[in-house]
C-alpha positions in Angstrom: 0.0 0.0 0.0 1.1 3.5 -0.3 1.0 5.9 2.6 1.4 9.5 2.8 1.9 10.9 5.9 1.2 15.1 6.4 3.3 15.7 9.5 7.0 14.3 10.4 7.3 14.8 13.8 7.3 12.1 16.6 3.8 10.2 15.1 4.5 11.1 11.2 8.1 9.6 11.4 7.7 7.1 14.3 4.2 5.9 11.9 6.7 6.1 8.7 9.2 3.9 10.1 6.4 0.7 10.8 4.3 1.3 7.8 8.0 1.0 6.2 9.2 -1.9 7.7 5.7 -3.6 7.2 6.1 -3.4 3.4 4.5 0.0 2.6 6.0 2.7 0.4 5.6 6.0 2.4 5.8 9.2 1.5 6.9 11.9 4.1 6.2 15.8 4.6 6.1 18.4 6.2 5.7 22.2 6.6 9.3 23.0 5.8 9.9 21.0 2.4 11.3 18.1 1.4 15.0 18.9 1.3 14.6 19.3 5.5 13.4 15.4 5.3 16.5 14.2 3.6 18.0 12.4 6.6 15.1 10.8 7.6 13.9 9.4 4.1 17.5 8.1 4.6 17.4 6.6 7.6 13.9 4.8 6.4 15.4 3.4 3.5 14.3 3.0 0.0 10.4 2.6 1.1 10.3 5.8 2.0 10.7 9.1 -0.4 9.7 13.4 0.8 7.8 15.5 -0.8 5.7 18.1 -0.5 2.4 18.4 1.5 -0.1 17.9 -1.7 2.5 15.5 -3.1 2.4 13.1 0.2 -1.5 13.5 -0.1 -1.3 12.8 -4.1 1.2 9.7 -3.3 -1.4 7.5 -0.6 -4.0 5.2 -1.2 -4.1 6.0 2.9 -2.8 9.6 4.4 -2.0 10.5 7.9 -2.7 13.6 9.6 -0.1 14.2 12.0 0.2 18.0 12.4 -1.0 20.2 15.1 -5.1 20.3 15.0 -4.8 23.6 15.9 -2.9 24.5 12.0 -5.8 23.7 9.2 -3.3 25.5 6.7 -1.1 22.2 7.5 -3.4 19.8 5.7 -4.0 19.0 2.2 -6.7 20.4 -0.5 -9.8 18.9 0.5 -9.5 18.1 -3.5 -6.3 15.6 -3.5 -7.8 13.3 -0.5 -11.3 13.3 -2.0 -12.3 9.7 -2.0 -9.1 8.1 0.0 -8.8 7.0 3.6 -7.5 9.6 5.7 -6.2 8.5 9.1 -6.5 11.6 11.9 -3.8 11.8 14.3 -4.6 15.0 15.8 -6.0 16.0 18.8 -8.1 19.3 19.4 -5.1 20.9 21.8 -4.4 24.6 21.4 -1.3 25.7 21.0 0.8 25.7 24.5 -1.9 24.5 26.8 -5.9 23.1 27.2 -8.0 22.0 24.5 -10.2 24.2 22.2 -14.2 24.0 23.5 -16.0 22.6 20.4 -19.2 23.0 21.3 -20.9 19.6 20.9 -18.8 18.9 17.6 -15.7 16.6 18.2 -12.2 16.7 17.0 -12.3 14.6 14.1 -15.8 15.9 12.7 -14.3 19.2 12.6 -11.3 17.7 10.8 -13.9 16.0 8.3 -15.6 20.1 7.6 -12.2 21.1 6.6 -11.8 17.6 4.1 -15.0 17.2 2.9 -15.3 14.1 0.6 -12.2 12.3 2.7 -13.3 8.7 4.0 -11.8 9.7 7.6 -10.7 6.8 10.0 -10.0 8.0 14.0 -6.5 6.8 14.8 -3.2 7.1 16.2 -4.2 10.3 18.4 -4.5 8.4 21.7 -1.1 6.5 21.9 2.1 8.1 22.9 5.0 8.2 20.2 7.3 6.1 22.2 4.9 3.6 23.1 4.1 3.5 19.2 7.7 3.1 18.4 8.2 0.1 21.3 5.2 -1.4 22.1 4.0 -3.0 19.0 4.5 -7.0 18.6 3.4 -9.2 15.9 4.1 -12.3 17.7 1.2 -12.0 20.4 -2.0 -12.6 19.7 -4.1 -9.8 19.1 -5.9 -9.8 22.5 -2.6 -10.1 24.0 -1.1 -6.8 22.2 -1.7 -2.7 22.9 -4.9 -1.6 21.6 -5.3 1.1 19.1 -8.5 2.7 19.2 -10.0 3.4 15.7 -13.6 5.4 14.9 -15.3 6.4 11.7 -18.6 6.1 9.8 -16.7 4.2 6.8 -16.8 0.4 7.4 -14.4 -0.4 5.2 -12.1 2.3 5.7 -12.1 0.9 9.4 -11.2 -2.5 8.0 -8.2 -1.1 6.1 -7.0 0.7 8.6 -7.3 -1.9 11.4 -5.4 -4.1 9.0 -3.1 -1.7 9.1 -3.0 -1.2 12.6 -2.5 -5.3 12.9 0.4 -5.7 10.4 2.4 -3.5 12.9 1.8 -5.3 16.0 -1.1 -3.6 17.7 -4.6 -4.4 18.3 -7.4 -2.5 16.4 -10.3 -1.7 18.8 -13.5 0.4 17.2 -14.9 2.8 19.3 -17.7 3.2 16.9 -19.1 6.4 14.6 -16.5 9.4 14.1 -19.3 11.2 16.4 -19.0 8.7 19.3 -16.1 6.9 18.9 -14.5 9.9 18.4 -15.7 11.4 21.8 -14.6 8.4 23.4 -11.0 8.6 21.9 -10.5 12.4 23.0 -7.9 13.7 25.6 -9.3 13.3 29.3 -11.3 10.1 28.7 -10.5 6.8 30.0 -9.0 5.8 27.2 -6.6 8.4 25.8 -2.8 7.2 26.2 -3.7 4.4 28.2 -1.3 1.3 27.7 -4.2 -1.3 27.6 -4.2 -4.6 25.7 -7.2 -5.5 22.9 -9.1 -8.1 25.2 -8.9 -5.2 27.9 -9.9 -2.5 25.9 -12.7 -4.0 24.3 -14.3 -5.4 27.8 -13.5 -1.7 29.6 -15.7 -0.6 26.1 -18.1 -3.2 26.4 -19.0 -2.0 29.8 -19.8 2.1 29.6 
C-alpha cells in the first residue's frame, strides 16, 4: 500500500518507520519542504521518499494527519484526498496548553468540515510516540497486544486501517461512529494514552 503521511514529527516519522518496515511505500512531509526530510527518508530506506504536502496526499491510497489540529493551513486540498482513507492523528489541543471548546462537535468531525469528501478513519491520536515506536509485537496474539482505538462512519475504511493497525503489531479496537467513537477517543477520557491490551480494551468498552 502507499501511505502519505502530512506531518514528520514524533507520530508522522515514528508511523513512517512501521508502515516502512511492514512493506508500505511511504511518503513523508512536512511544513518545511522536502530537502529538510532528507536524513530521515535516509534513515527509512528506499520505502520511503519526501515531498511536499499535496505530493504526500497525491502519493497515498491512505494519508495520515499528524500535524497540530490547531494548524488547518497544514493539511491537504480537500480536492487531492477526495475519495481516500484519511487517518486523523490530531488532537483538538491549542497551541501551549488546554483544549479548544467545540461546542458539541468533536475533534475529528471538525477535521472531516475542513476535508470534505475524505473517508476519515479516527486513529493514532491516543497513543504516545514512544509507546508506538516500542510497544507493537506481531508475535502476540491480538488480545494479547496494545490496543489502538480506531472510529469512523466508513466500514471499510475501518477495515483497512485496522489491518493496518494489525500488520504493525497492535490491536485495532473500534470505538464506533466518528461522532461517538471519536468522543470516546479524545484527551481526558478513560482511554486516551492508556497502555491497555485489545481483550482489555474492548471489555473496559463493552461495559460504559
Amino acid at each position: 500500500m502507499k501511505i502519505g503521511i502530512i506531518g514528520a514529527g514524533n507520530i508522522g516519522h515514528t508511523a513512517a518507520r512501521l508502515f516502512v518496515q511492514a512493506g508500505h511505500d511511504v511518503t513523508l512531509s512536512n511544513s518545511r519542504g522536502p530537502e529538510s526530510l532528507r536524513g530521515v527518508v535516509t534513515e527509512l530506506g528506499e520505502k520511503a521518499q519526501a515531498g511536499t504536502v499535496e505530493e504526500a496526499a497525491a502519493f497515498g491510497d491512505v494519508v495520515l494527519l499528524a500535524v497540530p489540529w490547531s494548524k488547518p493551513e497544514a493539511l491537504p486540498t480537500p480536492e487531492t484526498v477526495t475519495g481516500k482513507i484519511v487517518i486523523d492523528a490530531m488532537n483538538h489541543y491549542r497551541p501551549g496548553f488546554g483544549l479548544y471548546d467545540l461546542g458539541d462537535s468533536t475533534a475529528s468531525e471538525e477535521t472531516a468540515k475542513r476535508l470534505p469528501g475524505a473517508r476519515l478513519v479516527k486513529a493514532f491520536n491516543t497513543i504516545w510516540y514512544k509507546h508506538l515506536a516500542e510497544q507493537g509485537d506481531v508475535s502476540k496474539p491480538e488480545d494479547q497486544r496494545r490496543a489502538i482505538f480506531v472510529a469512523g462512519d466508513d466500514v471499510d475504511a475501518k477495515k483497512i486501517v485496522s489491518d493496518l493497525i494489525r500488520e504493525i503489531g497492535f490491536a485495532p479496537v473500534d470505538t464506533g461512529s466518528l461522532r461517538d467513537g471519536g468522543r470516546r477517543q479524545q484527551p481526558d477520557t478513560p482511554i486516551y494514552n492508556k497502555s491497555v491490551t485489545g481483550a482489555e480494551a474492548r471489555k473496559a468498552l463493552a461495559s460504559v
